[in-house]
N, C-alpha and C positions, 0 to 999 in steps of 0.2 A: 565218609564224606562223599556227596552229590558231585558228579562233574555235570555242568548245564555246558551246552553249546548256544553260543550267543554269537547272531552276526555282527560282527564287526566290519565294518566300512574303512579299508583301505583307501590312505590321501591318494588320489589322481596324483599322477604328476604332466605336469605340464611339459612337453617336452618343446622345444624350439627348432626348428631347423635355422633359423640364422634371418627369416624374410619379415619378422615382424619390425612393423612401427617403433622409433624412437621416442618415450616420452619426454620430455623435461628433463630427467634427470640423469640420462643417456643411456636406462635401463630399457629393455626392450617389451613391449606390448604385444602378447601373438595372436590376440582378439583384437579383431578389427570391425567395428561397427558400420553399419551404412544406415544409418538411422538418417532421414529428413528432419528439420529443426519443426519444433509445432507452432501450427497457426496460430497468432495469435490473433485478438481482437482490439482494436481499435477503442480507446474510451470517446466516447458521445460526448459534445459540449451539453451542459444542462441550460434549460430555458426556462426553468421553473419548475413547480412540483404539478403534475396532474395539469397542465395547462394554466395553472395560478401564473399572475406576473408579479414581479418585485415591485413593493411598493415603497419601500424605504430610499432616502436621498440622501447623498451627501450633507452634513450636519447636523442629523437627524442624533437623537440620542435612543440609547436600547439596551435592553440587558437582560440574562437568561431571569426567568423567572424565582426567585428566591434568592436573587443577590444582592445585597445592598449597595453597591455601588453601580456605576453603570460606564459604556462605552460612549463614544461619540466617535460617529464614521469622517475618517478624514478623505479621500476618495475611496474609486473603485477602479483594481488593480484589472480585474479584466470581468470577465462576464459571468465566472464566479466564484469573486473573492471581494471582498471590502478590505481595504486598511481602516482600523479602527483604533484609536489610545485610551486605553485603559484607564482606571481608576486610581492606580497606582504610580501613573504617568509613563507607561511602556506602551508600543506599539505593536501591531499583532495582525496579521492576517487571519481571517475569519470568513469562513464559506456563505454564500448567500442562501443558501439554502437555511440558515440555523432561522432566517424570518417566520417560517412555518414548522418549526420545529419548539416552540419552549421559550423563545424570546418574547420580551411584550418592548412596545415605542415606548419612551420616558418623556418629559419634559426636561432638558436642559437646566 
């Protein structure tokens, strides 16, 4: 029989002198970070797609392309979103954006 020598990686051990951080659970922490929080970015209001403006109005009827039923816009929640009630008689916020995405205007 073959004896192979193979490294084997003894566990660290962590030793504490007593100076670390309490977590939560009053266990002690010996890694202590100084990490900055990252920047984050700000979301942009949207004003339209590519410079398009919204053409749709309050009582306007709409619906995604291949639905049999349709929406009808009750207002507009802020600059972009519509309140619209469904077909089913439920009410729904819905991005304005979806005008140039796949919806088409209905007749009422």
């Amino acid at each position: 029989m073959a004896i192979t020598n193979k490294k084997v990686k003894k566990p660290s051990r962590n030793i504490s002198n007593g100076k670390g951080k309490r977590n939560g659970k009053g266990n002690r922490n010996t890694k202590v970070s100084n990490r900055k929080g990252s920047n984050r970015r700000t979301k942009s209001k949207s004003k339209g797609v590519a410079g398009k403006k919204f053409t749709w109005k309050v009582g306007d009827c709409v619906k995604p392309k291949g639905m049999p039923g349709h929406y009808k816009i009750l207002k507009s929640l802020n600059d972009n979103e519509w309140w619209m009630k469904g077909a089913n008689r439920y009410d729904e916020a819905i991005p304005k954006l979806v005008e140039f995405r796949g919806w088409v205007k209905v007749k009422c």
